[in-house]
C-alpha positions in Angstrom: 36.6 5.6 22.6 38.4 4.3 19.3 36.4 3.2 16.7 33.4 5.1 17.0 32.3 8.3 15.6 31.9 11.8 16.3 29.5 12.9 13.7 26.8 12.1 11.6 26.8 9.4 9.2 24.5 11.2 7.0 22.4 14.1 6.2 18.4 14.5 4.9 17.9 17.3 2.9 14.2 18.4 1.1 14.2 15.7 -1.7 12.1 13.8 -3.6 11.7 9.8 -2.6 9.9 7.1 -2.6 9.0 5.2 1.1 8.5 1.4 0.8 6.5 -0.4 3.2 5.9 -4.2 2.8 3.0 -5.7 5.1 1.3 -9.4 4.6 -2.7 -9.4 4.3 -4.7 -11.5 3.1 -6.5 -11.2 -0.3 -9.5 -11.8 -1.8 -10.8 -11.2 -5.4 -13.3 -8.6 -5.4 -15.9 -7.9 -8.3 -14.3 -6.8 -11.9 -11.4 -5.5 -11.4 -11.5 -5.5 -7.1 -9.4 -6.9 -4.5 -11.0 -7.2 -0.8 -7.9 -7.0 1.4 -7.5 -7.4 5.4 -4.5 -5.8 6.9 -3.3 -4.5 10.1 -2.9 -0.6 9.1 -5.1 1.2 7.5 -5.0 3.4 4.2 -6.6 6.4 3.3 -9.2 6.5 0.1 -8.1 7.3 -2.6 -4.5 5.9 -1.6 -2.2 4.8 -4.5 -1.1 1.4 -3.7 1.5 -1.6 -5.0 -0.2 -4.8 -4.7 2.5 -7.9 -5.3 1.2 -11.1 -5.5 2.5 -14.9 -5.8 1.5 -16.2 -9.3 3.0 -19.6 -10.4 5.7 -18.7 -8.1 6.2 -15.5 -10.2 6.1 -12.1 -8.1 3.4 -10.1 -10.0 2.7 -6.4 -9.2 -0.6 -4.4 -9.6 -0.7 -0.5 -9.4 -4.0 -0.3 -7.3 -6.5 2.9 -5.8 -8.3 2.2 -2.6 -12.2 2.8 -3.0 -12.6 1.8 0.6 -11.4 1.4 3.9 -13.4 0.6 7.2 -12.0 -1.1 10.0 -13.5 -4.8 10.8 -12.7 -7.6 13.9 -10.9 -10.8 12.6 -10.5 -13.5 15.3 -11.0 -10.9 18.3 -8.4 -8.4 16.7 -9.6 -5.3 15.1 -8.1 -5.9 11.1 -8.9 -3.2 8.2 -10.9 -4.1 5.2 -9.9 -2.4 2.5 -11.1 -2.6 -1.1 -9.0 -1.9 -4.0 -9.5 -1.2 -7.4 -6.8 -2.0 -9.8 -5.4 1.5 -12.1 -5.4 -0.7 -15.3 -9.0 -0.8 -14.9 -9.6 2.8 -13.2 -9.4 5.9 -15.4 -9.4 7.9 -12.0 -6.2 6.8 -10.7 -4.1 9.5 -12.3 -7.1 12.0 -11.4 -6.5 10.7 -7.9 -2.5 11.1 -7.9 -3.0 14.8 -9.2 -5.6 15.6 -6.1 -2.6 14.2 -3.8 -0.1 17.0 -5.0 
């Protein structure tokens, strides 16, 4: 068949990376330095997160840790509550980046 190909179009090899995933939850401000989100996936404590936000239609991103995570119903449909506390604000973050690797 012309046009298509007969081998790979690329290769992984054992390298370093970065995965982004973008989801939509809903936010909440915590206590301090918290953030109470709801979201369809959940996240692991202890989980080092990005947290963009919509501020005076400025994207504005927070490095944040997850504290805690327990799954909740929303309208019927099981949602996970997690609460997030931001790394500017949370000497442990680096502690908890170091435990990952």
């Amino acid at each position: 068949m012309s046009g298509r190909r007969g081998y790979h179009r690329y290769v992984i090899t054992n390298t370093g990376g970065c995965l982004r995933v973008v989801r939509d939850v809903t936010i909440s401000r915590g206590k301090d330095n918290e953030f109470v989100v709801i979201s369809e996936e959940p996240e692991a404590t202890g989980e080092l997160l990005m947290l963009e936000r919509v501020v005076n239609e400025a994207v504005v991103a927070i490095e944040v840790v997850v504290i805690e995570s327990h799954p909740t119903i929303v309208n019927g449909s099981v949602r996970h509550r997690l609460r997030l506390q931001s790394c500017a604000a949370a000497d442990d973050c680096e502690r908890q980046d170091a435990r990952r690797h």
